[in-house]
ROSE-4610 file (N, C-alpha, C; in Angstrom, 1 decimal, always signed):
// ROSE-4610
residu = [X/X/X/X/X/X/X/X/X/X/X/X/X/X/X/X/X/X/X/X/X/X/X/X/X/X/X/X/X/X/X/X/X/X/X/X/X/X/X/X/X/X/X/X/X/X/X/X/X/X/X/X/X/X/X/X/X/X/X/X/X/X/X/X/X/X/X/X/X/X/X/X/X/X/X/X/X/X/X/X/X/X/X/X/X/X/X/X/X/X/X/X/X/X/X/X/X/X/X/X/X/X/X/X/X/X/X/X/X/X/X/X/X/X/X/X/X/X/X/X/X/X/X/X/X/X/X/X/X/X/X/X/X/X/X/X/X/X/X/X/X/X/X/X/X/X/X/X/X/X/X/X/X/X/X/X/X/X/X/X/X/X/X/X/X/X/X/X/X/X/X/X/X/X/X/X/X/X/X/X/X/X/X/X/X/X/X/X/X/X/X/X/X/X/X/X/X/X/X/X/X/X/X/X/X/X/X/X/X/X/X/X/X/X/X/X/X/X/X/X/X/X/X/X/X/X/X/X/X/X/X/X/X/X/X/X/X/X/X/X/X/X/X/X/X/X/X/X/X/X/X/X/X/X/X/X/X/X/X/X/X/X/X/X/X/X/X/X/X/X/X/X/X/X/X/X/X/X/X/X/X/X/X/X/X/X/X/X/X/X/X/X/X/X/X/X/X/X/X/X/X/X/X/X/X/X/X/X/X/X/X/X/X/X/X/X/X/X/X/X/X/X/X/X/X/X/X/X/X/X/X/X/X/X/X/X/X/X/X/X/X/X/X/X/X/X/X/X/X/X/X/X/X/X/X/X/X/X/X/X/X/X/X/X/X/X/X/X/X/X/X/X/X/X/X/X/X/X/X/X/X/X/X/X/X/X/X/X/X/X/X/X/X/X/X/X/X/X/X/X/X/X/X/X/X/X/X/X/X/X/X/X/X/X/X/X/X/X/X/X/X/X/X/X/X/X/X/X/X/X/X/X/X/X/X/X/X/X/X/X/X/X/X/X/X/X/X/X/X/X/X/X/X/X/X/X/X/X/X/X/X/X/X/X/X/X/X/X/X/X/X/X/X/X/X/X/X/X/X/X/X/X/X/X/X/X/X/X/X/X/X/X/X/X/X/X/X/X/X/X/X/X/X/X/X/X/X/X/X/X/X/X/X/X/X/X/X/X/X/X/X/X/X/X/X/X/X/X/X/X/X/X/X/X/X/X/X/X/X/X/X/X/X/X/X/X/X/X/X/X/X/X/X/X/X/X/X/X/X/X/X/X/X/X/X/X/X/X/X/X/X/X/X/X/X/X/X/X/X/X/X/X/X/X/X/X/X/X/X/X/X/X/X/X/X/X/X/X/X/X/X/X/X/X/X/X/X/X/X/X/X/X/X/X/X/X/X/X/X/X/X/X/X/X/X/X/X/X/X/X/X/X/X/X/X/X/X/X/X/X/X/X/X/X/X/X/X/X/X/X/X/X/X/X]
num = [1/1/1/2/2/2/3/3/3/4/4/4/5/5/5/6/6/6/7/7/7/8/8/8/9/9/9/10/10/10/11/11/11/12/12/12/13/13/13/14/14/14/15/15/15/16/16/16/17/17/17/18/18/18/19/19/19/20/20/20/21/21/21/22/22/22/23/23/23/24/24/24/25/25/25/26/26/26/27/27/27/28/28/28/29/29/29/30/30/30/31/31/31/32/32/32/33/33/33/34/34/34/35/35/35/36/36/36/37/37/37/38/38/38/39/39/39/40/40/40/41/41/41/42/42/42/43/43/43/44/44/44/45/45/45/46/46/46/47/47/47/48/48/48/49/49/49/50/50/50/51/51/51/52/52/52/53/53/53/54/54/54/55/55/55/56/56/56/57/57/57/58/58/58/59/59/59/60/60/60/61/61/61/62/62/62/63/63/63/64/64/64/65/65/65/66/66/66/67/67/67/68/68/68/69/69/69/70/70/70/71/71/71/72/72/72/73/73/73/74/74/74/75/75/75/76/76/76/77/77/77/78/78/78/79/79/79/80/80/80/81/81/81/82/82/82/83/83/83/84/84/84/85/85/85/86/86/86/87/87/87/88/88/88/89/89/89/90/90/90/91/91/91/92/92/92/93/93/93/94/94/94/95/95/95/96/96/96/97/97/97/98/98/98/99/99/99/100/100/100/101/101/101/102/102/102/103/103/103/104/104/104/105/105/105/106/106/106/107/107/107/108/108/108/109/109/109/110/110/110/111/111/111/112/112/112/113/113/113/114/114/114/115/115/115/116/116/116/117/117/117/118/118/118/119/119/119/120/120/120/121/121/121/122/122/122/123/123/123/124/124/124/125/125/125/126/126/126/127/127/127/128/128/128/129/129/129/130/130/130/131/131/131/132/132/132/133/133/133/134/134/134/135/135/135/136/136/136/137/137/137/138/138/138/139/139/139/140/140/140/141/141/141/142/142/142/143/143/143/144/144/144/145/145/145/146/146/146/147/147/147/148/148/148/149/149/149/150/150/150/151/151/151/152/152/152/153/153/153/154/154/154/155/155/155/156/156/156/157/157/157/158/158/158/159/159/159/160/160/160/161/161/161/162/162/162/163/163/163/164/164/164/165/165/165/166/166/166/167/167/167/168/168/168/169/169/169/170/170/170/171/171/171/172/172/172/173/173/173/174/174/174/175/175/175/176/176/176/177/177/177/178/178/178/179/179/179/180/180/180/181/181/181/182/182/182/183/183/183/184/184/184/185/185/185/186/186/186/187/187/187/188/188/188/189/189/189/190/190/190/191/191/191/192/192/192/193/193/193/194/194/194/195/195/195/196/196/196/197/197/197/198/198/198/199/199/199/200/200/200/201/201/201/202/202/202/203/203/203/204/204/204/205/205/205/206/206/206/207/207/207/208/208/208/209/209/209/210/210/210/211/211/211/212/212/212/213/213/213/214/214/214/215/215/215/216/216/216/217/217/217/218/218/218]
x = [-94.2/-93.1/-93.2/-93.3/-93.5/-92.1/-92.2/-91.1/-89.7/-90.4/-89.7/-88.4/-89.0/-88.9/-87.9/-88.1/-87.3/-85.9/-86.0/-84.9/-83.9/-84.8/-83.8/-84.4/-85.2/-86.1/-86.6/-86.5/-87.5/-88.3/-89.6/-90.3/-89.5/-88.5/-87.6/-86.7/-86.3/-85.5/-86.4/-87.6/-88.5/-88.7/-89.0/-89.1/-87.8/-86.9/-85.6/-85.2/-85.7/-85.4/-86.3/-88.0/-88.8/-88.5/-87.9/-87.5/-86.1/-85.4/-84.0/-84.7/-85.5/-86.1/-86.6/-87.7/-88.4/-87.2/-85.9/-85.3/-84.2/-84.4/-83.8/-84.7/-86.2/-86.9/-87.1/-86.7/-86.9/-85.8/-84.5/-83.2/-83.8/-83.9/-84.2/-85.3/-86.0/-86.9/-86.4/-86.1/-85.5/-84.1/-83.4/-82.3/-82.8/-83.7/-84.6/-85.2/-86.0/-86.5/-85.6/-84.2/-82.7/-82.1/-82.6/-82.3/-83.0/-83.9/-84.8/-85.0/-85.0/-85.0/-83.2/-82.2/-81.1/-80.9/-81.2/-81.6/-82.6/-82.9/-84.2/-83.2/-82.5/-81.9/-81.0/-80.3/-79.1/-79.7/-81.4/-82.2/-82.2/-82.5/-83.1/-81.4/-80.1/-78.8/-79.0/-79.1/-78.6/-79.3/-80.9/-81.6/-81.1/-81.1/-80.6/-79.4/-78.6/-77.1/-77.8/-78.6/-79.0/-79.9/-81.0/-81.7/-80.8/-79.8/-78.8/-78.0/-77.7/-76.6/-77.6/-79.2/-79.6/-79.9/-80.0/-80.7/-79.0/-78.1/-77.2/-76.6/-76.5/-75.9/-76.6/-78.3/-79.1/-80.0/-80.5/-81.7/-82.7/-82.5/-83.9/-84.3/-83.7/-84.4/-84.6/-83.7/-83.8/-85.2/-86.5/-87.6/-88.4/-87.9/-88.3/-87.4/-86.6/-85.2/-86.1/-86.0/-86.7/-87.9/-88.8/-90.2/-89.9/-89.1/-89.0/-88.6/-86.7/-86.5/-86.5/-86.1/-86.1/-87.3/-88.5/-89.6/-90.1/-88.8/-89.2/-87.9/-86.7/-85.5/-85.4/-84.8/-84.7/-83.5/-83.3/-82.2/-81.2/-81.2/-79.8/-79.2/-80.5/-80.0/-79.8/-80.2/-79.8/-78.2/-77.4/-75.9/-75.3/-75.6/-75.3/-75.5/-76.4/-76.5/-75.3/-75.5/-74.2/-73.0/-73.0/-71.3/-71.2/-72.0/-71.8/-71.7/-72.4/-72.2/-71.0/-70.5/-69.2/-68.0/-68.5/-67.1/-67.0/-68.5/-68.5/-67.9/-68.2/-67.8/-66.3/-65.5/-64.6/-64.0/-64.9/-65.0/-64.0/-63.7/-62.6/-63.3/-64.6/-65.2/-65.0/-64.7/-64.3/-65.5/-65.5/-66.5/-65.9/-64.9/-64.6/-64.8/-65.6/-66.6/-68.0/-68.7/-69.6/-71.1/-70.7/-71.8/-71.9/-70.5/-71.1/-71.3/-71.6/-71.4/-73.4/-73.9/-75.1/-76.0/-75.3/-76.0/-76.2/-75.5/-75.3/-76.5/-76.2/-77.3/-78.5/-78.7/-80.0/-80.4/-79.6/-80.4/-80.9/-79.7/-80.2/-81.4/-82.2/-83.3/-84.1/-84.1/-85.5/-85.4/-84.7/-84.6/-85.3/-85.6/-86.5/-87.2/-87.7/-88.9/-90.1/-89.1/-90.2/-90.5/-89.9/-90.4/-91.4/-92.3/-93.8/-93.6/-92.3/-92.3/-90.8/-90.3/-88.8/-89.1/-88.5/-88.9/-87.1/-86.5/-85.4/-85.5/-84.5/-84.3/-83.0/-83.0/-81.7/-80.7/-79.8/-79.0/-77.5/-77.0/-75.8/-75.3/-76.4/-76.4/-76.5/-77.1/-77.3/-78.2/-78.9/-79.9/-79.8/-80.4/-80.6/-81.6/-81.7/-83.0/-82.7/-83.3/-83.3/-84.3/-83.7/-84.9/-84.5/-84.4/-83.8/-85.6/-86.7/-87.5/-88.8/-88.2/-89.1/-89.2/-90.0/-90.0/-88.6/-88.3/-87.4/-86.5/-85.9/-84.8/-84.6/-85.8/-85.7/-85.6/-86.3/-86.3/-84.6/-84.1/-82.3/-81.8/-82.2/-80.9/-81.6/-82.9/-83.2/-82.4/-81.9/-81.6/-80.6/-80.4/-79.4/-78.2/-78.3/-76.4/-77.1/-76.5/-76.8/-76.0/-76.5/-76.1/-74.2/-73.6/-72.2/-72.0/-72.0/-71.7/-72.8/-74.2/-75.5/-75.5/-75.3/-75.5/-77.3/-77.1/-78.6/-79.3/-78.4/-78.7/-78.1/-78.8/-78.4/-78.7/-77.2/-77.2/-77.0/-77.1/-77.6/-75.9/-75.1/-73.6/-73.6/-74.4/-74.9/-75.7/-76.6/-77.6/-77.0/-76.5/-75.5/-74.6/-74.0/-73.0/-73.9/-75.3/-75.6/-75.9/-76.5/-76.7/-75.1/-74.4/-72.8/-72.8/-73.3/-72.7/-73.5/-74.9/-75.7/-75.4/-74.6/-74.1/-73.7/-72.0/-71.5/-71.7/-72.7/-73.0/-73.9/-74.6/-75.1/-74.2/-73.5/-72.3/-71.5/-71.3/-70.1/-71.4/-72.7/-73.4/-73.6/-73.6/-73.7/-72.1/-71.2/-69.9/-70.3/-70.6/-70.4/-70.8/-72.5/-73.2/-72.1/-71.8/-71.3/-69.5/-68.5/-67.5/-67.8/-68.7/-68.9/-69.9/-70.4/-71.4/-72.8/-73.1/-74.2/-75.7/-75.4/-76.7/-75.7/-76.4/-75.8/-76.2/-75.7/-75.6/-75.4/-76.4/-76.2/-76.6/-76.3/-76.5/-77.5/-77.9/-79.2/-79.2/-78.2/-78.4/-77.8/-78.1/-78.3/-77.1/-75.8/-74.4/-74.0/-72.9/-72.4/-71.9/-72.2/-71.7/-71.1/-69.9/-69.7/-69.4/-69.3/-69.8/-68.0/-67.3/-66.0/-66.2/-65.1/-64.8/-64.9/-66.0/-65.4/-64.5/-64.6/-63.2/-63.5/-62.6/-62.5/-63.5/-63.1/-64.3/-65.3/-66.3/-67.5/-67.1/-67.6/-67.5/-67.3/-66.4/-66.9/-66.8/-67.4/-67.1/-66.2/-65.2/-64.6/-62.8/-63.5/-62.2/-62.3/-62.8/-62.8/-64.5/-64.6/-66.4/-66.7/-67.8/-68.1/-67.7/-67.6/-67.3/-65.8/-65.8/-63.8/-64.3/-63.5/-63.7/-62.6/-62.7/-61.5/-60.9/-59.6/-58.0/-59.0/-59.1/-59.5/-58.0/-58.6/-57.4/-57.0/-55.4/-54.4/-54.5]
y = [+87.2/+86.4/+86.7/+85.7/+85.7/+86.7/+87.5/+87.9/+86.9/+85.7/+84.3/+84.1/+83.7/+83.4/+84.4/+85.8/+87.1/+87.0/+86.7/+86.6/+85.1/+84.2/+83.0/+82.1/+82.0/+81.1/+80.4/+79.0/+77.9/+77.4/+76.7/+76.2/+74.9/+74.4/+73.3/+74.0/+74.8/+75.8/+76.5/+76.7/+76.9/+75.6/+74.6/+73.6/+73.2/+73.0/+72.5/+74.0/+75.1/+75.9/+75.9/+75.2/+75.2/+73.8/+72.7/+71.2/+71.8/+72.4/+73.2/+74.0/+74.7/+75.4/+74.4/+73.2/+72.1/+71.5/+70.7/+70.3/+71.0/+72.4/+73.1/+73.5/+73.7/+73.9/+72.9/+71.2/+70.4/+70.4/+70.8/+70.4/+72.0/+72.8/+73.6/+73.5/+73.1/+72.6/+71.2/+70.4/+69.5/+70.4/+70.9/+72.0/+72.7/+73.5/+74.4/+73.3/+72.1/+71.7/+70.8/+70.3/+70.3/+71.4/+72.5/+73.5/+73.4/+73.3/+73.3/+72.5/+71.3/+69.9/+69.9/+70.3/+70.3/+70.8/+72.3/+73.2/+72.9/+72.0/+71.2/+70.3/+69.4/+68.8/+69.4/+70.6/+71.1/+71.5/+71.9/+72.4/+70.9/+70.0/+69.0/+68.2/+68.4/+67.4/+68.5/+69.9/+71.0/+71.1/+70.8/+69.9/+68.7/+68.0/+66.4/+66.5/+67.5/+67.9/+68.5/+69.4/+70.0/+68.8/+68.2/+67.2/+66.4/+65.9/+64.9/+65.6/+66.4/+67.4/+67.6/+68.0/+68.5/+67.1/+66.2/+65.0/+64.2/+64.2/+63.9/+64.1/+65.8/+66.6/+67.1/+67.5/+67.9/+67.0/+65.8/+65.2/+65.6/+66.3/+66.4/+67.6/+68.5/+69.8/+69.5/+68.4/+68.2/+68.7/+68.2/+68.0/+69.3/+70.1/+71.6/+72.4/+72.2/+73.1/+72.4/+71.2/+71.1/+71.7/+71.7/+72.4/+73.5/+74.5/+75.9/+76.6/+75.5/+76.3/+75.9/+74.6/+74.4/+75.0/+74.4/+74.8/+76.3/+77.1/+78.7/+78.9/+78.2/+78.9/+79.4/+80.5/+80.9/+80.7/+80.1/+79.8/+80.3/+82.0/+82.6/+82.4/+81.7/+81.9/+80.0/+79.0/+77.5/+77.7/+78.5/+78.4/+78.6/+79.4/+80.1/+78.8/+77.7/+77.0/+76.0/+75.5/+74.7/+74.9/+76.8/+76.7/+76.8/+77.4/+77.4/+75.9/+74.8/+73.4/+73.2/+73.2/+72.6/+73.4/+74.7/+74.6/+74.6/+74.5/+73.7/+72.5/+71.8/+70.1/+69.9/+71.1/+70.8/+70.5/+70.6/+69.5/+70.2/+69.2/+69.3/+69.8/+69.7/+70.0/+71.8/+71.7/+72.7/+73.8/+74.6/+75.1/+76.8/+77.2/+78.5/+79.3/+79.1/+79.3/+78.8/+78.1/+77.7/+79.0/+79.6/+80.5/+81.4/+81.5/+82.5/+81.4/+80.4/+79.4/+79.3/+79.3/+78.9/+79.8/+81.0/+82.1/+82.0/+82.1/+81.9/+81.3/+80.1/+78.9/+79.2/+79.6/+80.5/+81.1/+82.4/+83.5/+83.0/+82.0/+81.7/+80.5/+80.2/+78.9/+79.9/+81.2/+82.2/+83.2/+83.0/+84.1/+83.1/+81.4/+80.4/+80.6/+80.2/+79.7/+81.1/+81.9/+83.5/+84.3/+84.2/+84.4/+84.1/+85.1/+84.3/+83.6/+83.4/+82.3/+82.4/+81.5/+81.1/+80.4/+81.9/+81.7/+81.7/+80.6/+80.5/+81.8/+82.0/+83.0/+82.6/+83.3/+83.0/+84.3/+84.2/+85.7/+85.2/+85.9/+85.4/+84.0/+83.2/+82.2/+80.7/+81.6/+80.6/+80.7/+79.8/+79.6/+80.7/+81.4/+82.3/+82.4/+82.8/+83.6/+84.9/+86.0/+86.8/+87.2/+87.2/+87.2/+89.0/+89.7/+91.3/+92.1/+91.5/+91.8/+91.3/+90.4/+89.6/+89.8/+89.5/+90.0/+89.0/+87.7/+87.1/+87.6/+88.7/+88.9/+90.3/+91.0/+92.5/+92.3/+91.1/+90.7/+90.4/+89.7/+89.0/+90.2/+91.2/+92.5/+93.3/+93.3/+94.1/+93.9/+92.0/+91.4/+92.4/+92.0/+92.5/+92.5/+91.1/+90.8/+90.1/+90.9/+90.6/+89.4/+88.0/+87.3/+88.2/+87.2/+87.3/+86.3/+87.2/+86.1/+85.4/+85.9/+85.7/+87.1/+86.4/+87.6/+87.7/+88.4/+88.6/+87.6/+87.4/+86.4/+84.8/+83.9/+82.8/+81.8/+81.2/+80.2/+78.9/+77.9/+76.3/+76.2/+76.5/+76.4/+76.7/+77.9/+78.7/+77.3/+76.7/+75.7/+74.5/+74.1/+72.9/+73.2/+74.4/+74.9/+74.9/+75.7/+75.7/+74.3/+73.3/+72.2/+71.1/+71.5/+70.9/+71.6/+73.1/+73.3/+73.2/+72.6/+72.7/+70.7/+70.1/+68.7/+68.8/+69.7/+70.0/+70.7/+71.2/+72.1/+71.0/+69.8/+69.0/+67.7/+67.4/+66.8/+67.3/+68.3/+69.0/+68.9/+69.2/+68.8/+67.4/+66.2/+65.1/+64.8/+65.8/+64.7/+65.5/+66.1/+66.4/+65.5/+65.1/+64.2/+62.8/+62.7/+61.1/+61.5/+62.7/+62.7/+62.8/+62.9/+63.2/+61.5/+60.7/+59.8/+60.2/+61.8/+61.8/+61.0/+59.9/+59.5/+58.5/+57.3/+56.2/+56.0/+56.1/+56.4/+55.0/+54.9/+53.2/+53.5/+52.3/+52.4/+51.9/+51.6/+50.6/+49.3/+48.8/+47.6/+47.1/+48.4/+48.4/+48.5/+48.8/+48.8/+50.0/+50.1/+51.4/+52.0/+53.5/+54.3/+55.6/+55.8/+57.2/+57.7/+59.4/+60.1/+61.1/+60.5/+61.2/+62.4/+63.2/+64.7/+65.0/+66.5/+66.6/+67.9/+68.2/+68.9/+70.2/+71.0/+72.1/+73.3/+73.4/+74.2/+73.5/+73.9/+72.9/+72.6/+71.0/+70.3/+71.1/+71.2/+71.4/+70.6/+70.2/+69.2/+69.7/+70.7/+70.8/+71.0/+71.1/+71.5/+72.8/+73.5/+75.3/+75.7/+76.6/+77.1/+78.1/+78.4/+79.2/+80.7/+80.1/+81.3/+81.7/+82.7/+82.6/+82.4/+81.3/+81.2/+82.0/+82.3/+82.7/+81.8/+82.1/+80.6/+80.4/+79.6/+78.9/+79.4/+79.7/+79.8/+78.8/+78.4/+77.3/+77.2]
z = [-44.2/-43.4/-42.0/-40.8/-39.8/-39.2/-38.0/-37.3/-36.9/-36.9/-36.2/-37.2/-38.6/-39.5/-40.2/-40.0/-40.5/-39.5/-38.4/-37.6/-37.6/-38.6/-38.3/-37.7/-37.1/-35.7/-36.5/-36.2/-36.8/-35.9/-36.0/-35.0/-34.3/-35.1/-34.5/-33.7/-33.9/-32.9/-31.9/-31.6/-30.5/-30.0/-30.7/-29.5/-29.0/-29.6/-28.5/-27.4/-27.2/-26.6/-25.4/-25.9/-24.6/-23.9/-24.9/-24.3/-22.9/-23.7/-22.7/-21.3/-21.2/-20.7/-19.6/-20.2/-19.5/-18.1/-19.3/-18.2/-17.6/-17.6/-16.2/-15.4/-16.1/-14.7/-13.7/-14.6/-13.4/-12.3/-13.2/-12.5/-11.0/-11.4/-10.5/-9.3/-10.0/-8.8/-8.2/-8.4/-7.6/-6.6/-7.2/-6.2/-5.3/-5.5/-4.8/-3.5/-3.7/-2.4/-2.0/-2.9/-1.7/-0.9/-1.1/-0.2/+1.2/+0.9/+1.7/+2.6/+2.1/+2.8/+3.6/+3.0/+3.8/+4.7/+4.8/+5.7/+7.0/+6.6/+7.5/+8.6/+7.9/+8.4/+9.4/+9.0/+9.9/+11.1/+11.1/+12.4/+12.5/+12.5/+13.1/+13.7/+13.0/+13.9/+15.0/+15.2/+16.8/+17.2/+16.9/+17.7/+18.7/+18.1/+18.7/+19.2/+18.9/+20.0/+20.8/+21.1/+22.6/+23.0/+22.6/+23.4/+24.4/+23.6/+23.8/+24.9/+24.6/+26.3/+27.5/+26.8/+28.1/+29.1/+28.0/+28.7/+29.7/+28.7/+29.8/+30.8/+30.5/+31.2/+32.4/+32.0/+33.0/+32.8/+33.3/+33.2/+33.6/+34.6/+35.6/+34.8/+34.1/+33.5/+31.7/+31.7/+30.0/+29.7/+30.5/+29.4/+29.7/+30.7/+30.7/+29.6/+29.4/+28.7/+27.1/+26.7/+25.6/+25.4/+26.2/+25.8/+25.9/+26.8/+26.8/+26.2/+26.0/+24.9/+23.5/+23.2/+21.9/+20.8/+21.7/+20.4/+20.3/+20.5/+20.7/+19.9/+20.0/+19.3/+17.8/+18.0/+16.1/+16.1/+14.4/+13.9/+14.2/+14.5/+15.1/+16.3/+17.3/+18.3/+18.8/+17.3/+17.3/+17.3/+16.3/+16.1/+17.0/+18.1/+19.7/+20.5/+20.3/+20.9/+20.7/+19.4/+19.0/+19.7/+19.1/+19.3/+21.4/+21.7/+22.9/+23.7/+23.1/+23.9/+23.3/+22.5/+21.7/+22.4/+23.3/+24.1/+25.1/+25.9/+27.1/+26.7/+26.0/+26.3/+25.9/+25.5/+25.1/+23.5/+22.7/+21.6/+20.8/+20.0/+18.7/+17.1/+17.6/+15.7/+15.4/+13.8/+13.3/+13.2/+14.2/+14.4/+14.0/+13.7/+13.2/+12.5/+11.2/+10.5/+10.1/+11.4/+11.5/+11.7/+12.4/+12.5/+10.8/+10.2/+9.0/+7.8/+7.8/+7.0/+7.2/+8.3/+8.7/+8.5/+8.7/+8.6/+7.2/+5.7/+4.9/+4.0/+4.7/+4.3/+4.7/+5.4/+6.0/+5.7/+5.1/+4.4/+2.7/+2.4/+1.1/+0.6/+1.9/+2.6/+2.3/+3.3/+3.3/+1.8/+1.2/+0.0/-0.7/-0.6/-1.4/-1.1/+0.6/+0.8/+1.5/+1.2/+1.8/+0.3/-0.5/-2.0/-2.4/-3.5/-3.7/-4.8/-5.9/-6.6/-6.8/-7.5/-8.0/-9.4/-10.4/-11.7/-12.1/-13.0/-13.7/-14.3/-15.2/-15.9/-16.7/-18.0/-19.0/-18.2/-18.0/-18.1/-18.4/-19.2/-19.6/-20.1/-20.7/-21.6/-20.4/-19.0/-18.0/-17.2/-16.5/-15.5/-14.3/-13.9/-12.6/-12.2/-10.8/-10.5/-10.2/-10.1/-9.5/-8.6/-7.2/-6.1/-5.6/-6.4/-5.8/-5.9/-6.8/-6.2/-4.9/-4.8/-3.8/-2.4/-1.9/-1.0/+0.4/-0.1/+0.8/+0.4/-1.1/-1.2/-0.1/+0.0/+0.1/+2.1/+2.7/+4.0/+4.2/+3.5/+4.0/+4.3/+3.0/+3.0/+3.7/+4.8/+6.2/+7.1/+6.9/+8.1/+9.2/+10.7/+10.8/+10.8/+10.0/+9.8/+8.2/+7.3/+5.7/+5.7/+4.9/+4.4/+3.2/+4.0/+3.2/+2.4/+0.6/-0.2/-0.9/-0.5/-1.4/-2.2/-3.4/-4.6/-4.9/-6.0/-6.2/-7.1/-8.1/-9.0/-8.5/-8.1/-7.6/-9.4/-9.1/-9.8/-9.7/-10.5/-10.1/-9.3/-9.5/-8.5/-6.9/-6.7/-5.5/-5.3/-5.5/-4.9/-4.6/-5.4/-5.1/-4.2/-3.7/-2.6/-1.2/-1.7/-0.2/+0.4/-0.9/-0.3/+0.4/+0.2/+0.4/+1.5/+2.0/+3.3/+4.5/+3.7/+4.6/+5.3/+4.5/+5.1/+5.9/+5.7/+6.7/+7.4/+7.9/+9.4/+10.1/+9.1/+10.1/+10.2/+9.8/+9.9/+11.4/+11.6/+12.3/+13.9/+13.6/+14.7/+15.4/+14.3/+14.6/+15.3/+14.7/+15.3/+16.8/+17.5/+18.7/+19.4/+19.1/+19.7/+19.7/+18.8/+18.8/+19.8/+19.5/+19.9/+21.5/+22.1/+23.8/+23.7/+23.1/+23.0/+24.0/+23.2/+24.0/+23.7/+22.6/+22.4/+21.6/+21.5/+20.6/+18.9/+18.0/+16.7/+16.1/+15.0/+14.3/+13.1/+12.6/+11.1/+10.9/+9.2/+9.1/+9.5/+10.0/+10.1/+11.4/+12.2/+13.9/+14.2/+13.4/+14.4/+14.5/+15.5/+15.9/+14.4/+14.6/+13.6/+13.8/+14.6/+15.2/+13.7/+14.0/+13.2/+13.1/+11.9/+11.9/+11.5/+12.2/+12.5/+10.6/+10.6/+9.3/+9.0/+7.8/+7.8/+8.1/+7.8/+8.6/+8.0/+6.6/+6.0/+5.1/+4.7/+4.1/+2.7/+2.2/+1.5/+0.1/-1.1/-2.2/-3.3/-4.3/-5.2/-5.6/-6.1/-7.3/-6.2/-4.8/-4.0/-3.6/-4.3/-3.9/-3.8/-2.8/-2.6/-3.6/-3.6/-4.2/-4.1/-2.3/-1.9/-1.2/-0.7/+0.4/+1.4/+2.2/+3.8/+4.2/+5.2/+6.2/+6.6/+6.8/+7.0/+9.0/+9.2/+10.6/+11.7/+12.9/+13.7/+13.8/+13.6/+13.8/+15.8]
């Protein structure tokens, strides 16, 4: 009598466990390069908020300030940029928890994409990874401001979150551009599209984050 067999295991019950297995690895890999790709995006709206200021604000230096500084900036010092135009110009976007929101999303981008692989895992009758030996895990927690609120074990909840906050941080960049009209914004079908204020802490499907924000100064 096989081991399988002595415990109960049928070969019908190995394949519905590797078919289970199959479509979370896809749901995972599809999550995984929405991370990635969203995180893409939030560089690419504070991008187009500083292009957009330097070009209005400073024309004559925009296209030195963009060669100089943009294609050198690191992400830590992109959110400095944000928040720093957003109170030169005055602006109204909910920027209170924007630097630990980015940070966030950031550290949980390089814990993907600096890892030598991202293998699922069963733990507790659910999907994980554990990146605590990897090397993007063991780089975050060098950082010198640790990611707050990236656990070790990331789950398909964690991914869907970072991708919801990684909207709203490029959301909250596009309203600047559009709340000062430093560049004109359309839709697909060429018409104005300003870009409403979003809310104050980032998006969650169910209403509550994964994680705690801090109450925003009134």
């Amino acid at each position: 009598m096989s081991d399988d067999k002595a415990r109960g295991i049928t070969m019908q019950d190995l394949d519905r466990i590797h078919r289970y297995h199959d479509q979370q690895n896809a749901i995972w890999a599809g999550l995984v390069v929405e991370v990635l790709g969203s995180f893409t995006q939030v560089q690419f709206a504070v991008d187009t908020l500083a292009t957009s200021f330097f070009k209005k604000e400073m024309s004559e230096l925009s296209t030195f300030l963009n060669k100089r500084l943009l294609d050198r900036v690191k992400d830590e010092e992109r959110v400095e940029l944000l928040l720093g135009i957003a109170r030169h110009l005055g602006s109204d976007a909910p920027v209170a928890v924007y630097k630990e929101v980015f940070l966030r999303v950031k550290h949980g981008r390089d814990l993907i994409a600096h890892s030598p692989g991202v293998r699922p895992c069963i733990l507790e009758g659910r999907m994980g990874v554990n990146f605590k030996s990897h090397r993007g895990y063991q780089s975050a927690k060098k950082a010198e401001r640790p990611p707050s609120g990236v656990p070790e074990i990331i789950r398909e909840e964690h991914l869907r979150q970072w991708i919801r906050e990684a909207r709203w941080l490029s959301d909250v960049a596009m309203y600047v551009v559009s709340e000062f009209e430093l560049r004109p914004l359309i839709d697909i079908a060429g018409e104005p599209c300003p870009s409403p204020r979003p809310p104050d802490l980032p998006y969650a499907s169910d209403g509550e984050s994964v994680w705690d924000y801090p109450t925003p100064p009134q």
